[in-house]
mmCIF file of the C-alpha atoms, coordinates in Angstrom:
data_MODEL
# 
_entry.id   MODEL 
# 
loop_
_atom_site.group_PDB 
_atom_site.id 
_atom_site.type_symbol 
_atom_site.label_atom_id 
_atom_site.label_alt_id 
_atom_site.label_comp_id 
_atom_site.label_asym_id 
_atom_site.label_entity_id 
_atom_site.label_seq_id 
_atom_site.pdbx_PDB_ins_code 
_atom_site.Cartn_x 
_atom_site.Cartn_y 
_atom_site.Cartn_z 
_atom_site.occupancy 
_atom_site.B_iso_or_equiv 
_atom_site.pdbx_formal_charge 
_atom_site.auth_seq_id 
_atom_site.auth_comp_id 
_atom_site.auth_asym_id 
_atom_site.auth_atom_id 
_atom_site.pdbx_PDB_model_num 
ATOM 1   C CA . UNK A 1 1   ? -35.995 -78.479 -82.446 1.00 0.00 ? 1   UNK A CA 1 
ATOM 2   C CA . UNK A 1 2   ? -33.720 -77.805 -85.360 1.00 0.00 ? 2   UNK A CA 1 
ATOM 3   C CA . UNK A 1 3   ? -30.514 -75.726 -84.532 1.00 0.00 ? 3   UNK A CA 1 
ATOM 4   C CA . UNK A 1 4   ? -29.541 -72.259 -85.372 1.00 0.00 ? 4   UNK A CA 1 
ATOM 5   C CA . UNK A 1 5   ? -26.281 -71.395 -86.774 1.00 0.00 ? 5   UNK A CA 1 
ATOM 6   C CA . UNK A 1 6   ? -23.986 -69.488 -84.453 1.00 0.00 ? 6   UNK A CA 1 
ATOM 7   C CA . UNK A 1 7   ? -23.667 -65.940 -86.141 1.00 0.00 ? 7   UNK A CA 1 
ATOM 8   C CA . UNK A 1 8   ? -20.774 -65.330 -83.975 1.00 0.00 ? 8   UNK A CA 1 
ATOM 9   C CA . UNK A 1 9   ? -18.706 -68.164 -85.385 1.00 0.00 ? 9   UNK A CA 1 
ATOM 10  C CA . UNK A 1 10  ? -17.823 -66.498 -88.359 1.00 0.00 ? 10  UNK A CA 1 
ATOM 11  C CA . UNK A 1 11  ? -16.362 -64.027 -86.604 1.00 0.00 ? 11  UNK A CA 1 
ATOM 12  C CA . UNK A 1 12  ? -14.281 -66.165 -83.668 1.00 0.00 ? 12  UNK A CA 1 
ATOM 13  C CA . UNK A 1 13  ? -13.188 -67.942 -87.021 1.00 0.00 ? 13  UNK A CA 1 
ATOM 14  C CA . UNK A 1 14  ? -11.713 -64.999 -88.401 1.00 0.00 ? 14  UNK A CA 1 
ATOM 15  C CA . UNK A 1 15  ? -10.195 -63.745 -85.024 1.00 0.00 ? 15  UNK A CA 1 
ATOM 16  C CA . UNK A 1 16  ? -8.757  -66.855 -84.450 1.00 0.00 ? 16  UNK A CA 1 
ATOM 17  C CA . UNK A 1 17  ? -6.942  -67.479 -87.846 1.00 0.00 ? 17  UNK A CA 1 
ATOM 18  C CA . UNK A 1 18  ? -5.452  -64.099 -87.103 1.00 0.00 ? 18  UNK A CA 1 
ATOM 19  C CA . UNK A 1 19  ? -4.055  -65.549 -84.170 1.00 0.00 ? 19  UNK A CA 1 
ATOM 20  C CA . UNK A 1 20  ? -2.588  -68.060 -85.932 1.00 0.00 ? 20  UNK A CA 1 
ATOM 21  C CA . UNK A 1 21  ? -1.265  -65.899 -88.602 1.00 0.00 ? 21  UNK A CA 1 
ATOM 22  C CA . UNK A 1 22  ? 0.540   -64.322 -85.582 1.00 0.00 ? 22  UNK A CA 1 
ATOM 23  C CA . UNK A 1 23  ? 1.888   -66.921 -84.426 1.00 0.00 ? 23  UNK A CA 1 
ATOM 24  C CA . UNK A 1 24  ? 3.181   -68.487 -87.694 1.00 0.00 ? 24  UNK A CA 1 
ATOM 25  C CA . UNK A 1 25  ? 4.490   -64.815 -88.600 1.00 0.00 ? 25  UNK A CA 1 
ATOM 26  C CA . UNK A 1 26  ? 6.933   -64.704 -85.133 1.00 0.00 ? 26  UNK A CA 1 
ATOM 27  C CA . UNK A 1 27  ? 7.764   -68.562 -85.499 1.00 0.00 ? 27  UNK A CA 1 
ATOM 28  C CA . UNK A 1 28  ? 9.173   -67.960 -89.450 1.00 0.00 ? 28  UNK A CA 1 
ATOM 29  C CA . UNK A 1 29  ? 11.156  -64.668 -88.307 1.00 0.00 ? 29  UNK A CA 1 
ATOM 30  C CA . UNK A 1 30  ? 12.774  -66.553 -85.498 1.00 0.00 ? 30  UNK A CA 1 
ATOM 31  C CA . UNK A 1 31  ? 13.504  -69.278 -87.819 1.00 0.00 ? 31  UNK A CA 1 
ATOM 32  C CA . UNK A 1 32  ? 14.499  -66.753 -90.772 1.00 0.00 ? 32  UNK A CA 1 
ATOM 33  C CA . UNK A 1 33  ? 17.119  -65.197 -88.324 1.00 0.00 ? 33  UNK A CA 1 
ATOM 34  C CA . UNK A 1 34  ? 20.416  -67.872 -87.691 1.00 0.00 ? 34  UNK A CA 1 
ATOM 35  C CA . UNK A 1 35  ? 20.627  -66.327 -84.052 1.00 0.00 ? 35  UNK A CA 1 
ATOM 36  C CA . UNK A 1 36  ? 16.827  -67.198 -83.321 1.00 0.00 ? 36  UNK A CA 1 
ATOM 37  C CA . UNK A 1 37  ? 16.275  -70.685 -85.002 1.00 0.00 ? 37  UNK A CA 1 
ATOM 38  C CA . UNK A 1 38  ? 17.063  -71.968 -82.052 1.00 0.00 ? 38  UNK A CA 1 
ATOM 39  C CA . UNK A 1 39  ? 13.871  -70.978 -80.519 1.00 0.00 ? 39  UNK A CA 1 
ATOM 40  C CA . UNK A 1 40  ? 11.386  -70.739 -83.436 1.00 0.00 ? 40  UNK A CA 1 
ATOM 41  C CA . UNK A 1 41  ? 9.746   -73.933 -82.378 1.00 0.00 ? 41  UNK A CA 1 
ATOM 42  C CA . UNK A 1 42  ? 9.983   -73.163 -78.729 1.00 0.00 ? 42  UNK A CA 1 
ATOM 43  C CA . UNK A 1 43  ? 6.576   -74.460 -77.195 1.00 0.00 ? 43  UNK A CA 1 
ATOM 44  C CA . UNK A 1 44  ? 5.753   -71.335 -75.429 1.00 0.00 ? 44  UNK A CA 1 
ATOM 45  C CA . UNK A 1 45  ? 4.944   -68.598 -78.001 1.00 0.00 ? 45  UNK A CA 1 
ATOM 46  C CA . UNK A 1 46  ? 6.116   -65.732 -75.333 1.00 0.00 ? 46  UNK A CA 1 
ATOM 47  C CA . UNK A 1 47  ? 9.556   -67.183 -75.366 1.00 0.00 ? 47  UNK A CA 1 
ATOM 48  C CA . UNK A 1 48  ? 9.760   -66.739 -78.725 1.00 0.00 ? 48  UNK A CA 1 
ATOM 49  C CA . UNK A 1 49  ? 8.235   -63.055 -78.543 1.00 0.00 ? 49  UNK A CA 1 
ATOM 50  C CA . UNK A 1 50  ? 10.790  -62.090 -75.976 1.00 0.00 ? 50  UNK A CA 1 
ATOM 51  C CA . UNK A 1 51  ? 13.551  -63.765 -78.106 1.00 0.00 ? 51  UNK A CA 1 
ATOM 52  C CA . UNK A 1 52  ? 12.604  -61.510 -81.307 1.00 0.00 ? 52  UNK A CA 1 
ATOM 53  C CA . UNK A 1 53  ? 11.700  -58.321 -79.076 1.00 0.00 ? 53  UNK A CA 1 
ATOM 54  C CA . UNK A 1 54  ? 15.581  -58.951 -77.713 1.00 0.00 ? 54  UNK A CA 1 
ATOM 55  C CA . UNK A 1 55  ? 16.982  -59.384 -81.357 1.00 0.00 ? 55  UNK A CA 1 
ATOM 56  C CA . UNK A 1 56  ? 15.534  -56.766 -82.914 1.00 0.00 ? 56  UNK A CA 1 
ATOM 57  C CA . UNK A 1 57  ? 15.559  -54.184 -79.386 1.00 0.00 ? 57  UNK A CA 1 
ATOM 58  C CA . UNK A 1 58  ? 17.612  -51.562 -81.324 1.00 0.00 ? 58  UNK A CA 1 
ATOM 59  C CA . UNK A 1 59  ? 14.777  -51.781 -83.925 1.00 0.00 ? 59  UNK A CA 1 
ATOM 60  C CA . UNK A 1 60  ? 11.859  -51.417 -82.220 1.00 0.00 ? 60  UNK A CA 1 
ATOM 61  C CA . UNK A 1 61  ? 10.340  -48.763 -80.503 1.00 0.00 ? 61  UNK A CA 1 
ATOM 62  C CA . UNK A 1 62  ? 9.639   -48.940 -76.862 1.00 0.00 ? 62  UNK A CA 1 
ATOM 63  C CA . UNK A 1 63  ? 6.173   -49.109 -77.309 1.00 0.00 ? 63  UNK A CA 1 
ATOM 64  C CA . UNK A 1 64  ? 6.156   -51.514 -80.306 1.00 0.00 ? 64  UNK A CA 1 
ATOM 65  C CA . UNK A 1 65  ? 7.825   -54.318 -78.004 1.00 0.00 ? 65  UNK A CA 1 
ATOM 66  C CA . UNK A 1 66  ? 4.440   -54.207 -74.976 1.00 0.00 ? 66  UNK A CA 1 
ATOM 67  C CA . UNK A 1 67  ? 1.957   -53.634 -77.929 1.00 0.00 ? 67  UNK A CA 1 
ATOM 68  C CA . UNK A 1 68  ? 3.430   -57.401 -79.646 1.00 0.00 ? 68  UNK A CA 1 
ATOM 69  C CA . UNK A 1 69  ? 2.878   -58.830 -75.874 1.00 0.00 ? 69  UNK A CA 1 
ATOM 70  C CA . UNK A 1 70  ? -1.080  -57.399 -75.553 1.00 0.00 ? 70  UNK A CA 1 
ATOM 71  C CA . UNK A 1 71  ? -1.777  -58.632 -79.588 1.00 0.00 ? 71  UNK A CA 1 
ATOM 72  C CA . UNK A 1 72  ? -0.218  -62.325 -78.130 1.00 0.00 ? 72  UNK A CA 1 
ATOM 73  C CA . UNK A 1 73  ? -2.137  -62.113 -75.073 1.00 0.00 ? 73  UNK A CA 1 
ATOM 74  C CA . UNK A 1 74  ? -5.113  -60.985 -76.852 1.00 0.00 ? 74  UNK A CA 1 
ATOM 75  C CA . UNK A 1 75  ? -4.386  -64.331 -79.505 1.00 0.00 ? 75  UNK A CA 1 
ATOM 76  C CA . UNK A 1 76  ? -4.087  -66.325 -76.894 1.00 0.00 ? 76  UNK A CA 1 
ATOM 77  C CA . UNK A 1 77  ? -7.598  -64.728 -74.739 1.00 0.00 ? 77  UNK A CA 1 
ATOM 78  C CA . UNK A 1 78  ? -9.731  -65.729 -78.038 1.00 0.00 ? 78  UNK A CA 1 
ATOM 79  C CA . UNK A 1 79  ? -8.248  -69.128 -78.725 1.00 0.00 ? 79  UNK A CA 1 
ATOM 80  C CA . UNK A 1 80  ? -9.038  -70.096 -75.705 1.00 0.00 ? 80  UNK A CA 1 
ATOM 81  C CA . UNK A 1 81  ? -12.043 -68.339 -75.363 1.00 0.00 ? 81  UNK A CA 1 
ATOM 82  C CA . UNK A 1 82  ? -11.856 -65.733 -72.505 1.00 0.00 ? 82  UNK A CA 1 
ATOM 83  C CA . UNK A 1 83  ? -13.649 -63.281 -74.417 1.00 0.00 ? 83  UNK A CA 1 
ATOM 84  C CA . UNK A 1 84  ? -14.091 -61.106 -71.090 1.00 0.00 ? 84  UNK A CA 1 
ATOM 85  C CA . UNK A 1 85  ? -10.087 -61.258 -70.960 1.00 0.00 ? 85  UNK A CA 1 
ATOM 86  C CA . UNK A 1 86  ? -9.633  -60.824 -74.761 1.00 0.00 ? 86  UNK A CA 1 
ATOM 87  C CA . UNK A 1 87  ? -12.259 -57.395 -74.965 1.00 0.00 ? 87  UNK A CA 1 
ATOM 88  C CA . UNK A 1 88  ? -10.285 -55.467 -72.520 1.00 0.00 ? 88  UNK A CA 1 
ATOM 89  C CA . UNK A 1 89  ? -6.847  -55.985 -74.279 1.00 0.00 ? 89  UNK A CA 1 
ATOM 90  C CA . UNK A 1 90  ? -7.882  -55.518 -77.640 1.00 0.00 ? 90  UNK A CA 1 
ATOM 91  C CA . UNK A 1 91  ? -9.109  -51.957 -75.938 1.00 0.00 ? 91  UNK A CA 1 
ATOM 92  C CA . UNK A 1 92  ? -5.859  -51.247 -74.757 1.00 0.00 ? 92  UNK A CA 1 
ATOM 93  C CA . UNK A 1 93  ? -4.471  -51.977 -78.286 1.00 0.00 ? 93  UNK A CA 1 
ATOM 94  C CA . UNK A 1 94  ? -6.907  -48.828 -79.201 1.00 0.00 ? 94  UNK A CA 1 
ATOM 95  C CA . UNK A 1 95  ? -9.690  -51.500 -80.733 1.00 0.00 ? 95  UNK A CA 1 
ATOM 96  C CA . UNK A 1 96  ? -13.417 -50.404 -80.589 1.00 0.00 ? 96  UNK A CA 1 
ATOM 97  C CA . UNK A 1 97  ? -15.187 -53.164 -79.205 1.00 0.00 ? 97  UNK A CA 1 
ATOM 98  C CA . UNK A 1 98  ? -18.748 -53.628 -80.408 1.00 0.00 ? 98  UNK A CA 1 
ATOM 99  C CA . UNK A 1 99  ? -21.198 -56.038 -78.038 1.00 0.00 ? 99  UNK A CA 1 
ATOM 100 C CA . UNK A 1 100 ? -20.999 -59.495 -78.835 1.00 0.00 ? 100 UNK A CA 1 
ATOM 101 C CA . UNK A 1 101 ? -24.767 -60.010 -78.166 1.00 0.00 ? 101 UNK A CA 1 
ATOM 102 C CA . UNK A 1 102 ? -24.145 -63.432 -77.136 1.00 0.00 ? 102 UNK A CA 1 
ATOM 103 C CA . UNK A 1 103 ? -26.237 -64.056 -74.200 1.00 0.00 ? 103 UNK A CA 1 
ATOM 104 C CA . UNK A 1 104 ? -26.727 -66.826 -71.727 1.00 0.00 ? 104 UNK A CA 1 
ATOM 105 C CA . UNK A 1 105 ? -30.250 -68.426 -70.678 1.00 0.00 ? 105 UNK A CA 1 
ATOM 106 C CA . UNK A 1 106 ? -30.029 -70.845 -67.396 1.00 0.00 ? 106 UNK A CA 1 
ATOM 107 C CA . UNK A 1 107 ? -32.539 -73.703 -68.107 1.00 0.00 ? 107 UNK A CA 1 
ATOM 108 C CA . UNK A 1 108 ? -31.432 -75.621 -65.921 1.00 0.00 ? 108 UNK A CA 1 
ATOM 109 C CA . UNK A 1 109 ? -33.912 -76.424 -63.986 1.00 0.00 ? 109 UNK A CA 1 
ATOM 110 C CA . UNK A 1 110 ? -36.606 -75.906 -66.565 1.00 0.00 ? 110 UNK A CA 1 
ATOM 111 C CA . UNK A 1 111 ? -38.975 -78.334 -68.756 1.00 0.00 ? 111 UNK A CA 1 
ATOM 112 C CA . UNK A 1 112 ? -38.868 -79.599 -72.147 1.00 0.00 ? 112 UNK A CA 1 
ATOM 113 C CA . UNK A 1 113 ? -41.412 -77.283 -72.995 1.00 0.00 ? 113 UNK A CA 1 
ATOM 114 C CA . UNK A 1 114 ? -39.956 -74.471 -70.982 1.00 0.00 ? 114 UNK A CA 1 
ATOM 115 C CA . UNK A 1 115 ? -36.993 -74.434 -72.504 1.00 0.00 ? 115 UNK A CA 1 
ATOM 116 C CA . UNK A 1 116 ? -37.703 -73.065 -75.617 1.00 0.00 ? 116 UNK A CA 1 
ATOM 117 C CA . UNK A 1 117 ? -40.136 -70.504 -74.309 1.00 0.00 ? 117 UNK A CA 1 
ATOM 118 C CA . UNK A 1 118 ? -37.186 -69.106 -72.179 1.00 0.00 ? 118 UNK A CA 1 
ATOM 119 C CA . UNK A 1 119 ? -34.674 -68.818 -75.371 1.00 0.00 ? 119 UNK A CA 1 
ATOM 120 C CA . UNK A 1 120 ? -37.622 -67.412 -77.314 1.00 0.00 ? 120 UNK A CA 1 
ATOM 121 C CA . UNK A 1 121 ? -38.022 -64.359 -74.705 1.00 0.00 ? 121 UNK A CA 1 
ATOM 122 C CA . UNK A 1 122 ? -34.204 -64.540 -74.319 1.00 0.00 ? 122 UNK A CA 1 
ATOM 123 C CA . UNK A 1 123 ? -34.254 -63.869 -78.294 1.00 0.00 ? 123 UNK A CA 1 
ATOM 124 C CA . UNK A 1 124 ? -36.990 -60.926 -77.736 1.00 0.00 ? 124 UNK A CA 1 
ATOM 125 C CA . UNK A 1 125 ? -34.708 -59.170 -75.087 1.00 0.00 ? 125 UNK A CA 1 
ATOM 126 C CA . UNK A 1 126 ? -37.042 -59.559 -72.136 1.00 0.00 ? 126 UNK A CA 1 
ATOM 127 C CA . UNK A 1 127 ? -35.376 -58.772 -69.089 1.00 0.00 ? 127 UNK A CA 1 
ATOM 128 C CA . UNK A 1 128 ? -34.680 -61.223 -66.818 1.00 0.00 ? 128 UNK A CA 1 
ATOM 129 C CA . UNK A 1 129 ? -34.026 -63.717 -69.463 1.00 0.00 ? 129 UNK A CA 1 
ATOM 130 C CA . UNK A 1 130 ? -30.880 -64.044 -70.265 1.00 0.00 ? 130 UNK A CA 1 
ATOM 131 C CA . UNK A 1 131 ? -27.354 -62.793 -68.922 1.00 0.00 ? 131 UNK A CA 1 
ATOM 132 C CA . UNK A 1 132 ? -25.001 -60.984 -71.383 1.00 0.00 ? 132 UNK A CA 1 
# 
């Protein structure tokens, strides 16, 4: 059986370089600012957050400083894939969140020839077939 390409990849690709782009963005301020280098290439990205939300306090707005905590939670939710985790912050950063249609089909203790029978109906949306 030949396999399928993930269409969902494509998009975790995309959700994940913005991640990174995060990251790298908070990591060049911190280094950008003399009073911050000294964390820029702290190993916990938070510390670094905190350091920049502490900098710049006078700056930001009160609710800029928990909406740059949910977008690193929310980075860190997809690049580690805890997509359950990483839906229900990017709707409390006001995101509309579409289904994923991934779904999951147990065939576990299925044949070989079972198997693909079970993705096939799993495919066709037959209840009972898969778990979203």
């Amino acid at each position: 059986m030949k396999s399928r390409p993930l269409p969902f990849l494509d998009d975790f690709k995309n959700a994940a370089a913005e991640g990174a782009v995060l990251e790298l963005k908070l990591r060049v301020l911190a280094n950008k600012v003399p009073e911050l280098r000294q964390f820029a290439h702290e190993k916990v990205l938070e510390n670094v957050e905190k350091q920049i939300c502490e900098h710049f306090s006078h700056q930001l707005a009160e609710t800029e400083k928990p909406t740059l905590g949910r977008c690193r939670v929310l980075r860190n939710k997809i690049l580690h894939c805890d997509f359950r985790v990483a839906r229900e912050k990017l709707t409390e950063l006001g995101g509309k969140v579409a289904p994923g249609n991934v779904k999951t089909v147990d065939v576990r203790d299925l044949t070989g020839a079972q198997k693909p029978e079970k993705a096939q109906r799993a495919i066709e949306i037959v209840e009972g077939s898969f778990a979203q």
